[in-house]
PDB file of N, CA, C and O in Angstrom:
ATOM      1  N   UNK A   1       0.834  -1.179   0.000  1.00  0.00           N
ATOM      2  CA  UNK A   1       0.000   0.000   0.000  1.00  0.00           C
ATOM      3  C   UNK A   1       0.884   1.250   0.000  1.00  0.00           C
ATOM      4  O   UNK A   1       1.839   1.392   0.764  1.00  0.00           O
ATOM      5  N   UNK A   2       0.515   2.095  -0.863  1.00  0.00           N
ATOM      6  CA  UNK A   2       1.148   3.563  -0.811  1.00  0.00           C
ATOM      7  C   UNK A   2       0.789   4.923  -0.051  1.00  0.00           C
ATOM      8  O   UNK A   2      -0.019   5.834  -0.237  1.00  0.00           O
ATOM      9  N   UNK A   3       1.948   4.572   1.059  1.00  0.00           N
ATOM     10  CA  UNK A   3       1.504   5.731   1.682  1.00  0.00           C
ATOM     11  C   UNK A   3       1.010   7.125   1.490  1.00  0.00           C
ATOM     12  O   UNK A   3       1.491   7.648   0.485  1.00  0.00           O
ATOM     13  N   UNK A   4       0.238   7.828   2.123  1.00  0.00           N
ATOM     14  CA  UNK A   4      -0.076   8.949   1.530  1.00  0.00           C
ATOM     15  C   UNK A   4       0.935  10.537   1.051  1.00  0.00           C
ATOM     16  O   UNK A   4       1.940  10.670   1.750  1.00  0.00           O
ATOM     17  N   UNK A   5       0.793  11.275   0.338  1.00  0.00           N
ATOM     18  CA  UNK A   5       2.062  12.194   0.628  1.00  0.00           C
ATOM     19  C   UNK A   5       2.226  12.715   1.347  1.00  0.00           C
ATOM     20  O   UNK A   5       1.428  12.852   2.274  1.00  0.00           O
ATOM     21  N   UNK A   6       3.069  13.126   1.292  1.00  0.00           N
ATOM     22  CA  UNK A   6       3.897  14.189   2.440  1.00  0.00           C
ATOM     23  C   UNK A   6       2.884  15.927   2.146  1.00  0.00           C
ATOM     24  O   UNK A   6       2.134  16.047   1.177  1.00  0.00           O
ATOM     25  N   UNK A   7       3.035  16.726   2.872  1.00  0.00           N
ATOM     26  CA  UNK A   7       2.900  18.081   2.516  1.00  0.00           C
ATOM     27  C   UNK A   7       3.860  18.990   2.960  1.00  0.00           C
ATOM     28  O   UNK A   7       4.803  18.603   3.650  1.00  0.00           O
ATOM     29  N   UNK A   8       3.716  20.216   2.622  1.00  0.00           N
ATOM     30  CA  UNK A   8       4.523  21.265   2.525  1.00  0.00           C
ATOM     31  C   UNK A   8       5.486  21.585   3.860  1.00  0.00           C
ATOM     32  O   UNK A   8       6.586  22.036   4.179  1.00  0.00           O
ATOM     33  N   UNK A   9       4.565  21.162   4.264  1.00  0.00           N
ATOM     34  CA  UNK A   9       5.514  21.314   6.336  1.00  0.00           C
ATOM     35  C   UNK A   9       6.565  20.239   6.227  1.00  0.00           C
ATOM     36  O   UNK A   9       7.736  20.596   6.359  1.00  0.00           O
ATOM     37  N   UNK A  10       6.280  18.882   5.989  1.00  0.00           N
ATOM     38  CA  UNK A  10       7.236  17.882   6.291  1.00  0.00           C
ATOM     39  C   UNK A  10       8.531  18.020   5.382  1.00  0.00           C
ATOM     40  O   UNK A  10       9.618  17.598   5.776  1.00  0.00           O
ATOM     41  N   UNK A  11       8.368  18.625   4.160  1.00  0.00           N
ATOM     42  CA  UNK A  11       8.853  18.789   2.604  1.00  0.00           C
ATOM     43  C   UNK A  11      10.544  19.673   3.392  1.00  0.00           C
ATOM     44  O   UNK A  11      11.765  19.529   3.327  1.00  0.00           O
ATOM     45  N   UNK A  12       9.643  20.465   3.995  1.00  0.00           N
ATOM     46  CA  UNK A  12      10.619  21.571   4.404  1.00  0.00           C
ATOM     47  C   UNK A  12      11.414  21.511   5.855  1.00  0.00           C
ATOM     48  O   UNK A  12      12.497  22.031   6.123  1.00  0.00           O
ATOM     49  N   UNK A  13      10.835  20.981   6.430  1.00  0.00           N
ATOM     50  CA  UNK A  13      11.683  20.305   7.407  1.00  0.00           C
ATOM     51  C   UNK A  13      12.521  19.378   7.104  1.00  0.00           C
ATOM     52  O   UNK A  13      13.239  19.037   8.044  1.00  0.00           O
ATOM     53  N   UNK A  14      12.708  18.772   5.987  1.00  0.00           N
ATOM     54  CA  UNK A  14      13.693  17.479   5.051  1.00  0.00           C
ATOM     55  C   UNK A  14      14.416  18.248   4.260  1.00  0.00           C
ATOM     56  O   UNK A  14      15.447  17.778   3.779  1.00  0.00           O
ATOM     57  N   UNK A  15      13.965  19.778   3.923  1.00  0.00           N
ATOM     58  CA  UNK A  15      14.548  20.270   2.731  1.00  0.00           C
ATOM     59  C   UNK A  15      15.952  19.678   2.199  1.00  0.00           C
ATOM     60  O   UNK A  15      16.204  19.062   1.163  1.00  0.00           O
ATOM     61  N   UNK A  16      17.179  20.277   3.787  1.00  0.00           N
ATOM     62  CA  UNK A  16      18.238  19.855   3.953  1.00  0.00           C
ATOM     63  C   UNK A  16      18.601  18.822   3.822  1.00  0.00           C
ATOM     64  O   UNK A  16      19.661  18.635   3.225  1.00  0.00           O
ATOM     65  N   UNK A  17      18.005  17.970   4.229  1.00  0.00           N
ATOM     66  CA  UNK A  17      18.764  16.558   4.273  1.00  0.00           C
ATOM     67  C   UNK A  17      18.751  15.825   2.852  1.00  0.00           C
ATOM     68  O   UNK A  17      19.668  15.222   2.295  1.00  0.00           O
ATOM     69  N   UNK A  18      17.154  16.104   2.340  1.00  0.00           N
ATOM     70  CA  UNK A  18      17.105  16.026   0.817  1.00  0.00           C
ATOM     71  C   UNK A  18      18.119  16.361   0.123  1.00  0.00           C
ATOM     72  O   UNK A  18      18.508  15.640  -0.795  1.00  0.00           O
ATOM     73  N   UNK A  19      18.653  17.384   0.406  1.00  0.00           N
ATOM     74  CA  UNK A  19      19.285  18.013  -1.068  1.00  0.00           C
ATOM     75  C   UNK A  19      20.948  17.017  -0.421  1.00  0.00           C
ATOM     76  O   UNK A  19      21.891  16.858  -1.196  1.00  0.00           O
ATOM     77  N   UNK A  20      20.979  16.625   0.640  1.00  0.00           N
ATOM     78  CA  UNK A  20      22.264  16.623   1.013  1.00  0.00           C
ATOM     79  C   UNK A  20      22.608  15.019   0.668  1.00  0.00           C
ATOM     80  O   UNK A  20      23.748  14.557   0.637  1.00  0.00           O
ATOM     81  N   UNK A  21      21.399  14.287   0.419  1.00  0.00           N
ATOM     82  CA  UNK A  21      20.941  12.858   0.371  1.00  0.00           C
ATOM     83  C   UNK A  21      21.816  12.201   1.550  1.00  0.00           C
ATOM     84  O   UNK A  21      22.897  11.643   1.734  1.00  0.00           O
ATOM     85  N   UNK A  22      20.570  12.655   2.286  1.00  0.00           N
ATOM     86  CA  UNK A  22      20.919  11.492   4.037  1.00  0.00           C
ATOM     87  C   UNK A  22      19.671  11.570   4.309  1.00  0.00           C
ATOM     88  O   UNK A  22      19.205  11.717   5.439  1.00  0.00           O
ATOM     89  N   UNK A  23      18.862  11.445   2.959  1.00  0.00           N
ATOM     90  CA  UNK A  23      17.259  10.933   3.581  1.00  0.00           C
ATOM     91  C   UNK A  23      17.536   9.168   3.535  1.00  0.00           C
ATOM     92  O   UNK A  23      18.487   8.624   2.975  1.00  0.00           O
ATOM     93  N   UNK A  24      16.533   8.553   4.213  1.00  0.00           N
ATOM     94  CA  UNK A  24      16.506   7.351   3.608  1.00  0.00           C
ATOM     95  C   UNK A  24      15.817   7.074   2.523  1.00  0.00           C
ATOM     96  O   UNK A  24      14.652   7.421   2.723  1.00  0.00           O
ATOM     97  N   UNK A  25      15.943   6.652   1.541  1.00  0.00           N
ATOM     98  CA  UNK A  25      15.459   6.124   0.206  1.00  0.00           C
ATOM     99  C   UNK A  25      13.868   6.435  -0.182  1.00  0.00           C
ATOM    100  O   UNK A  25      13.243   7.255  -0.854  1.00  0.00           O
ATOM    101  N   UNK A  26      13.609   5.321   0.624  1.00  0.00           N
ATOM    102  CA  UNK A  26      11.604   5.730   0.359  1.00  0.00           C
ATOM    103  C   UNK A  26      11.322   7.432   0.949  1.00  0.00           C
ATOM    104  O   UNK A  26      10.590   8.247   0.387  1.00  0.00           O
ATOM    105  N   UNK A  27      12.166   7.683   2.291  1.00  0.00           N
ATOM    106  CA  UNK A  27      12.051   9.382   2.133  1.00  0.00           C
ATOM    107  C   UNK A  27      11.969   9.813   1.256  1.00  0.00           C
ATOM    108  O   UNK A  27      10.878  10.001   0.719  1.00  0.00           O
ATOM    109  N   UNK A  28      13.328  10.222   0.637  1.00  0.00           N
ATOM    110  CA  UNK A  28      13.828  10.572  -0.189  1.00  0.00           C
ATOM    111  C   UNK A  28      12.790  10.889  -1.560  1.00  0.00           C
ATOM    112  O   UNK A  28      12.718  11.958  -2.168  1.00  0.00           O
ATOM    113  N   UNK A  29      12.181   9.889  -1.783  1.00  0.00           N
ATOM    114  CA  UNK A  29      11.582   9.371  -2.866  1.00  0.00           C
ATOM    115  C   UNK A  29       9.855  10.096  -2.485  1.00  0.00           C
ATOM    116  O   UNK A  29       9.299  10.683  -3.413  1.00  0.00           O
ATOM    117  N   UNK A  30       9.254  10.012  -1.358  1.00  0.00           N
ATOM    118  CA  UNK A  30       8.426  10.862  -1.224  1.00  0.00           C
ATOM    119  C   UNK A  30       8.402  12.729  -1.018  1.00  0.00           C
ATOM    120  O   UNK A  30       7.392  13.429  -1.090  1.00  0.00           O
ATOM    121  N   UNK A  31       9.733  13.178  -0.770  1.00  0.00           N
ATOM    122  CA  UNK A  31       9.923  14.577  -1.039  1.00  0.00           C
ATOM    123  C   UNK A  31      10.204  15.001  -2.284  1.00  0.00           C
ATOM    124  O   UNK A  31      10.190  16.169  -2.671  1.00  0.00           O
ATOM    125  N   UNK A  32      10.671  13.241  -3.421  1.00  0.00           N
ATOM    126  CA  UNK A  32      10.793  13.992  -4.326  1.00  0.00           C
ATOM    127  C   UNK A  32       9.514  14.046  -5.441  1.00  0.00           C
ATOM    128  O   UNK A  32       9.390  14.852  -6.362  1.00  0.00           O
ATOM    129  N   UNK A  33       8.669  13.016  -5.097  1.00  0.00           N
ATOM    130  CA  UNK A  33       6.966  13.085  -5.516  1.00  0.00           C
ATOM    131  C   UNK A  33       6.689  14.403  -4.926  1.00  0.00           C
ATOM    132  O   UNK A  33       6.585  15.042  -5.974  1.00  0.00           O
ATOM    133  N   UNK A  34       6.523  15.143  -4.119  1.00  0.00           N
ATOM    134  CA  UNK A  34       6.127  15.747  -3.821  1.00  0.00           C
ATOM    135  C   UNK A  34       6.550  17.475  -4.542  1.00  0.00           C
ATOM    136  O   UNK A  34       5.770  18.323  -4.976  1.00  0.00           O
ATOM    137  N   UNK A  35       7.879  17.512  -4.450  1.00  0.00           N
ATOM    138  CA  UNK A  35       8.397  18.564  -5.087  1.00  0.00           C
ATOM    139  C   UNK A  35       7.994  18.538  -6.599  1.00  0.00           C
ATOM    140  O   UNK A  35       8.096  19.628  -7.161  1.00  0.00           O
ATOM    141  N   UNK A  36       7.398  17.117  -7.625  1.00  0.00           N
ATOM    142  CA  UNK A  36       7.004  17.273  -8.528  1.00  0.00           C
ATOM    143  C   UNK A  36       5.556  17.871  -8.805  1.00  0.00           C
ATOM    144  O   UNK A  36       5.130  18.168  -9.921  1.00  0.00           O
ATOM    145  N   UNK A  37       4.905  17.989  -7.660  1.00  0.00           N
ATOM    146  CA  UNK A  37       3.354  18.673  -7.814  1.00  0.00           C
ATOM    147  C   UNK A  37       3.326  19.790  -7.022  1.00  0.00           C
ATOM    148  O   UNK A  37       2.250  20.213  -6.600  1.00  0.00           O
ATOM    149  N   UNK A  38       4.463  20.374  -6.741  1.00  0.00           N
ATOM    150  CA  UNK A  38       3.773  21.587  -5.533  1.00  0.00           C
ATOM    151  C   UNK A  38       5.427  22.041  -6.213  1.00  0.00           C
ATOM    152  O   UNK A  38       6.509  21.462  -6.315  1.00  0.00           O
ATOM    153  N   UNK A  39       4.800  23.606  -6.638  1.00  0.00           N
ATOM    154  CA  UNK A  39       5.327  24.749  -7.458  1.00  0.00           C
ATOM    155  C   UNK A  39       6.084  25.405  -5.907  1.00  0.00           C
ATOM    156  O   UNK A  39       7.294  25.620  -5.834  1.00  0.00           O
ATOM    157  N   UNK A  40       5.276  25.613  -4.939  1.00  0.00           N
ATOM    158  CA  UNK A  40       6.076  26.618  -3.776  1.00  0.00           C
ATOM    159  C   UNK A  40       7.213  25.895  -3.124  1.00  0.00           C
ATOM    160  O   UNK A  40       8.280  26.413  -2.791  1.00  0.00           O
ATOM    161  N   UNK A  41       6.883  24.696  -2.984  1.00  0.00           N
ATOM    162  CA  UNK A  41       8.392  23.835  -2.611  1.00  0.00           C
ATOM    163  C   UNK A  41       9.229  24.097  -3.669  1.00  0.00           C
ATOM    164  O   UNK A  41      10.226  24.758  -3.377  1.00  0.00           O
ATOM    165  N   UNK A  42       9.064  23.662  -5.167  1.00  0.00           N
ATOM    166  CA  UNK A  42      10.231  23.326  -5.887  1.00  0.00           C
ATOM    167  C   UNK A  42      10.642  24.618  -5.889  1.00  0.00           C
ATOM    168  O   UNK A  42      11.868  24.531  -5.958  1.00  0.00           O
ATOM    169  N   UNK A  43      10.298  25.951  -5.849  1.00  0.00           N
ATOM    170  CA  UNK A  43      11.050  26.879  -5.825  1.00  0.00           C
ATOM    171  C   UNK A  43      11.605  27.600  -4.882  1.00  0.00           C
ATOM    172  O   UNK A  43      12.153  28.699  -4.968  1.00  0.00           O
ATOM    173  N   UNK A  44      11.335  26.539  -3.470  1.00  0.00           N
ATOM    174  CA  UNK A  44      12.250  26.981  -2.611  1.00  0.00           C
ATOM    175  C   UNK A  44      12.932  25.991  -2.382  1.00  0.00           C
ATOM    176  O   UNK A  44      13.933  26.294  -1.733  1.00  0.00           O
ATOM    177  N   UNK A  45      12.826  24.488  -2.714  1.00  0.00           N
ATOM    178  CA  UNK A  45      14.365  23.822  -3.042  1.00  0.00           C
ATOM    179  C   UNK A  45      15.300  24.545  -4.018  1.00  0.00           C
ATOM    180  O   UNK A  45      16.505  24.741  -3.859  1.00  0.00           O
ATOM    181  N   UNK A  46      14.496  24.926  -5.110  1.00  0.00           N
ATOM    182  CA  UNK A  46      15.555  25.621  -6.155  1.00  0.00           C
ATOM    183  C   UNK A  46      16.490  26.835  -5.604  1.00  0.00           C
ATOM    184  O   UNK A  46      17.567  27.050  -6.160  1.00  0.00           O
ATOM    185  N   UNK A  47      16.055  27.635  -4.488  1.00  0.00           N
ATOM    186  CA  UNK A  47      16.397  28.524  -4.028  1.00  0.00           C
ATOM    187  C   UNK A  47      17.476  27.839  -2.816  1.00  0.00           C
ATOM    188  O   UNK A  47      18.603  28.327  -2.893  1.00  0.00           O
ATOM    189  N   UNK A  48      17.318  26.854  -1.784  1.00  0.00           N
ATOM    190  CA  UNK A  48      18.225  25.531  -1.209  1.00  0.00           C
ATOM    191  C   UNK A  48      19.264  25.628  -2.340  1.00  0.00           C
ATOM    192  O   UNK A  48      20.332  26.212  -2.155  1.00  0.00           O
ATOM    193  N   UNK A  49      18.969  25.092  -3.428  1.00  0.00           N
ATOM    194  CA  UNK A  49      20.346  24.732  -4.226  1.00  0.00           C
ATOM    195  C   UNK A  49      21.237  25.583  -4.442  1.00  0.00           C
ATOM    196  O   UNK A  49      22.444  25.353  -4.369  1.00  0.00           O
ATOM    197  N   UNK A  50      20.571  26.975  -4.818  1.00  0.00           N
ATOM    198  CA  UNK A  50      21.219  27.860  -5.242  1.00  0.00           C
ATOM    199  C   UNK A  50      22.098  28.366  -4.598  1.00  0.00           C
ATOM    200  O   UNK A  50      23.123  28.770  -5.147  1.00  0.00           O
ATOM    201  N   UNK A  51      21.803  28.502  -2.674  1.00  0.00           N
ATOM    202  CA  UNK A  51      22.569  28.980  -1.414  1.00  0.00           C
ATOM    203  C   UNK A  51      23.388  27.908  -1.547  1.00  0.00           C
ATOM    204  O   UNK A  51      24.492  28.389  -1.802  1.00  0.00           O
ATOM    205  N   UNK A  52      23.493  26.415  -1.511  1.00  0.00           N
ATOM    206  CA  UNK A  52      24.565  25.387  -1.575  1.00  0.00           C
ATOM    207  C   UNK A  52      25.338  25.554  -2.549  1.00  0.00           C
ATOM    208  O   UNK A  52      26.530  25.381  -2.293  1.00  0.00           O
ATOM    209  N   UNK A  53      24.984  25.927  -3.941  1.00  0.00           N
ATOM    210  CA  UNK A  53      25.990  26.355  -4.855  1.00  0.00           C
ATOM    211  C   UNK A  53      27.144  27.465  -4.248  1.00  0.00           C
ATOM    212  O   UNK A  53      28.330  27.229  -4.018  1.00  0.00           O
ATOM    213  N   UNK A  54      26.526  28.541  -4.094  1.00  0.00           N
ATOM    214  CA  UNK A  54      26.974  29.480  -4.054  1.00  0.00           C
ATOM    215  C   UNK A  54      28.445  29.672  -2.826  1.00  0.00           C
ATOM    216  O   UNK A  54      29.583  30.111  -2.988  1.00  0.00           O
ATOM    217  N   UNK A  55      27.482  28.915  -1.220  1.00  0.00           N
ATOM    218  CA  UNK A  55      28.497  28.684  -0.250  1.00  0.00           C
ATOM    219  C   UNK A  55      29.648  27.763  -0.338  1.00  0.00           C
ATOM    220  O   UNK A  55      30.726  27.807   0.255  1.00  0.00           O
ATOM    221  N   UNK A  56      29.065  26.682  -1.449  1.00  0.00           N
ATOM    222  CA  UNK A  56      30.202  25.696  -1.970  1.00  0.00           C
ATOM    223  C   UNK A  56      32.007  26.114  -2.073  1.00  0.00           C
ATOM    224  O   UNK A  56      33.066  25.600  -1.713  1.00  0.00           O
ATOM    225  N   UNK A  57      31.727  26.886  -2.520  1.00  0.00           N
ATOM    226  CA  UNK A  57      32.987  27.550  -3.159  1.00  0.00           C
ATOM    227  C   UNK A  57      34.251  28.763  -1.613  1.00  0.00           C
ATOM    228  O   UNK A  57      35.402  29.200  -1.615  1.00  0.00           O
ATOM    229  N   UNK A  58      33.362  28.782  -0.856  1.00  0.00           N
ATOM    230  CA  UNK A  58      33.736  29.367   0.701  1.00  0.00           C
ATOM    231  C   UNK A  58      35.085  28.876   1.114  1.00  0.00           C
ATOM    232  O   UNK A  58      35.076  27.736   0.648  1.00  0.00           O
ATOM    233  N   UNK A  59      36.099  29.017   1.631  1.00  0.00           N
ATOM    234  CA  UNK A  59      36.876  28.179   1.627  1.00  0.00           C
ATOM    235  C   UNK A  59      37.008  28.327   3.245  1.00  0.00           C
ATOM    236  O   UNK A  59      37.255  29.385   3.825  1.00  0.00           O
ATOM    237  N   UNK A  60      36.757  26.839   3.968  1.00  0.00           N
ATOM    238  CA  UNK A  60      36.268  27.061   5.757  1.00  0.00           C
ATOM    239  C   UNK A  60      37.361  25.756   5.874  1.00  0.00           C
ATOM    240  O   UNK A  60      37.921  25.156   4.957  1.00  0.00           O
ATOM    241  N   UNK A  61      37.429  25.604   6.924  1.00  0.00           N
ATOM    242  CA  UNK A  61      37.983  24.506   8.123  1.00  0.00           C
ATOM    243  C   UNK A  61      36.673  23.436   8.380  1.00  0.00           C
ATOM    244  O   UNK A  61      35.645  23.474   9.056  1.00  0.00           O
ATOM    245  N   UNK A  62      37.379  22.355   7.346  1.00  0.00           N
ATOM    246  CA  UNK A  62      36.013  21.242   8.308  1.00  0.00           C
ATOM    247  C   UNK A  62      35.421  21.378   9.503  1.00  0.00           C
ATOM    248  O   UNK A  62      34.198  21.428   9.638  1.00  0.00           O
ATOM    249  N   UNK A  63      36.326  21.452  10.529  1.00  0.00           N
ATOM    250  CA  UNK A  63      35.845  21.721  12.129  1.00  0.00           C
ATOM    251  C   UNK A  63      34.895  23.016  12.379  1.00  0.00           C
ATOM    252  O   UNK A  63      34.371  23.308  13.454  1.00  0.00           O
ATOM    253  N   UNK A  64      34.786  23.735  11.145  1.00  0.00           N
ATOM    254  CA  UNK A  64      33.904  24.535  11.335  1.00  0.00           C
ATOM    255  C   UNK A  64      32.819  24.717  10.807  1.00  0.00           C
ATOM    256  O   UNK A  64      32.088  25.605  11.244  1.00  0.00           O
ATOM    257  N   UNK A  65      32.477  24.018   9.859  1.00  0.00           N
ATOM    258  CA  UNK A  65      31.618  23.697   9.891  1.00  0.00           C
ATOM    259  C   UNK A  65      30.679  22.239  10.040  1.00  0.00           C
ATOM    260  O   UNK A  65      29.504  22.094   9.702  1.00  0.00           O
ATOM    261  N   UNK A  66      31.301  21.550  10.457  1.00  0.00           N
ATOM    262  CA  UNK A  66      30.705  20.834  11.438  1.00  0.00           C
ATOM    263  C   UNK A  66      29.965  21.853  12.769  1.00  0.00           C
ATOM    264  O   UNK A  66      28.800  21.799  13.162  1.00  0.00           O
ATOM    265  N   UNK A  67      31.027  22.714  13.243  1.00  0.00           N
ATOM    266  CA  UNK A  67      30.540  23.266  14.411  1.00  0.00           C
ATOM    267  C   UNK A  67      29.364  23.955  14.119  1.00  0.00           C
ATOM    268  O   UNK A  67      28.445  23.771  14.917  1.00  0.00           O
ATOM    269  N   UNK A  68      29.175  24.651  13.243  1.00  0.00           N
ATOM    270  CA  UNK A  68      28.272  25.756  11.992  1.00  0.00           C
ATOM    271  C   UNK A  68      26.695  24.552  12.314  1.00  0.00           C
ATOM    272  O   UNK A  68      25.704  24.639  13.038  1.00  0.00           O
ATOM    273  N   UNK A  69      27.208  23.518  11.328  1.00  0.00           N
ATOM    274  CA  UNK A  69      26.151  22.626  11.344  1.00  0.00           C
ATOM    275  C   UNK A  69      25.430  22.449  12.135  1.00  0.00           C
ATOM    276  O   UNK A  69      24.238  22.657  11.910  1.00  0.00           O
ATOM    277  N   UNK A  70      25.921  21.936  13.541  1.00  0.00           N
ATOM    278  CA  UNK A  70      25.274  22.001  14.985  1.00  0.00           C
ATOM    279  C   UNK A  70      24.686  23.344  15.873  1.00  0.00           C
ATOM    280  O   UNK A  70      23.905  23.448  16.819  1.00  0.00           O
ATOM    281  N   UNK A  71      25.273  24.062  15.272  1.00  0.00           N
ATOM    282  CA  UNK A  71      24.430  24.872  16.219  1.00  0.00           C
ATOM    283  C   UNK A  71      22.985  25.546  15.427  1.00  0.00           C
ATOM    284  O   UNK A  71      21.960  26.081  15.850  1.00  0.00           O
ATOM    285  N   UNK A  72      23.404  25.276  14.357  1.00  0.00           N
ATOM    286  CA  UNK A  72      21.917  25.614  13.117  1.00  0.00           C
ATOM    287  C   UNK A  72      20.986  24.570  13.656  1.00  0.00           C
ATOM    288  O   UNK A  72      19.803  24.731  13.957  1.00  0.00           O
ATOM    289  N   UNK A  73      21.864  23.229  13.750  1.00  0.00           N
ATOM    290  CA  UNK A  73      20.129  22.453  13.938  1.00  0.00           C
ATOM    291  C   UNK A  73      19.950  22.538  15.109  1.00  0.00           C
ATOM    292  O   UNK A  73      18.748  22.542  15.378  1.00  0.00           O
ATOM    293  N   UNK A  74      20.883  22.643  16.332  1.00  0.00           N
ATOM    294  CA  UNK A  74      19.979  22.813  17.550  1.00  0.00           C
ATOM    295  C   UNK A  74      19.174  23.928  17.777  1.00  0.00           C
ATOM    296  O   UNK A  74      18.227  23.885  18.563  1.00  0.00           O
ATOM    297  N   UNK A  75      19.631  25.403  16.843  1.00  0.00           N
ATOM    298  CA  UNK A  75      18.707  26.344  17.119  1.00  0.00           C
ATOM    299  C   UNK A  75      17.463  25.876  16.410  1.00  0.00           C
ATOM    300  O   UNK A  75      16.300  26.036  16.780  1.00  0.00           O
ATOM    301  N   UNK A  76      17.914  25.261  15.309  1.00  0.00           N
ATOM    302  CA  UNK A  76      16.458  24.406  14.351  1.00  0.00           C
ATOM    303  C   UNK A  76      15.153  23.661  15.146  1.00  0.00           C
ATOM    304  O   UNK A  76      13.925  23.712  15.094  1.00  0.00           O
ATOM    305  N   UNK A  77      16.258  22.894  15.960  1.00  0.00           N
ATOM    306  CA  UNK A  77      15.048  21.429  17.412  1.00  0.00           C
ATOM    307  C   UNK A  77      14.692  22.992  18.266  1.00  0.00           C
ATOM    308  O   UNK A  77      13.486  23.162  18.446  1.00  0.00           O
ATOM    309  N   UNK A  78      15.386  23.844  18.666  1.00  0.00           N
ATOM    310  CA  UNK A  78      15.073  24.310  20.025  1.00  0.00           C
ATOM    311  C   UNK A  78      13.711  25.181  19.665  1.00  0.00           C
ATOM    312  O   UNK A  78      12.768  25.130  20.455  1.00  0.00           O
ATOM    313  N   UNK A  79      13.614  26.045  18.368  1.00  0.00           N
ATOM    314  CA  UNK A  79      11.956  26.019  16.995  1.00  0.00           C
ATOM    315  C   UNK A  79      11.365  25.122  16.990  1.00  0.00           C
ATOM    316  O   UNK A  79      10.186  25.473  17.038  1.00  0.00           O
ATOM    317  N   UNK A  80      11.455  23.957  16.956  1.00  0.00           N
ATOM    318  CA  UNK A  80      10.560  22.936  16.410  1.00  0.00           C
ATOM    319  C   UNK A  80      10.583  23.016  14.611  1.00  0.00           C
ATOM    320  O   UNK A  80       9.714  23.052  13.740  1.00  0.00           O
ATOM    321  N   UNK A  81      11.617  23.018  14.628  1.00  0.00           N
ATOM    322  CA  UNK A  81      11.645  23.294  12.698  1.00  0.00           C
ATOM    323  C   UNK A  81      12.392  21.902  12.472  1.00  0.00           C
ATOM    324  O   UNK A  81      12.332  21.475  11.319  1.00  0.00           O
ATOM    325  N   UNK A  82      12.963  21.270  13.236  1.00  0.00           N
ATOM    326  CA  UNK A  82      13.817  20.079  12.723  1.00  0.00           C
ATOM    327  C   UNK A  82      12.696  18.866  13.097  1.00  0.00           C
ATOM    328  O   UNK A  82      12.052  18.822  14.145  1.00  0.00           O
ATOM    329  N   UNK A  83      12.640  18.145  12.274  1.00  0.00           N
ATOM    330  CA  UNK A  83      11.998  16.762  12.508  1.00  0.00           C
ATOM    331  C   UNK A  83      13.301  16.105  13.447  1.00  0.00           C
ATOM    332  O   UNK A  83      14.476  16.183  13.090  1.00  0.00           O
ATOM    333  N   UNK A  84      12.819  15.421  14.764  1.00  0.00           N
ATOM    334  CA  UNK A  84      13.524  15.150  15.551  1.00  0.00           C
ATOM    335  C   UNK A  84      14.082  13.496  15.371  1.00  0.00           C
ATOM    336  O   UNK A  84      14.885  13.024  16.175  1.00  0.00           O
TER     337      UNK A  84
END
């Protein structure tokens, strides 16, 4: 049986991990059904990509952003914006 979709809340709380692929698979695979019928997500993944392009090129210290990383998502959980 096929689960039902996802919507716009869950979409975006995965945004990240989506684009970073450390969803698991069938995740994965339902954010990306989803980004194919809903216009306001795909253009704010498209807008996700564009900030990852762009910071790509930054030139940082692993250790820092790792550190970077963590304190984004704990301010993320301490919102309720991170799926826990």
């Amino acid at each position: 049986m096929t689960p039902p979709p996802i919507d716009c809340l869950h979409v975006v709380h995965q945004m990240w991990d989506y684009l970073d692929n450390e969803l698991p698979a069938e995740r994965w695979e339902e954010v990306r059904a989803h980004l194919a019928t809903c216009t306001g997500c795909r253009e704010h993944v498209e807008f996700c990509r564009s900030f990852l392009e762009r910071i790509r090129d930054v030139p940082v210290e692993e250790l820092e952003v790792a550190a970077l990383r963590e304190r984004v998502r704990g301010a993320l959980r301490a919102e309720q914006f991170e799926e826990r």
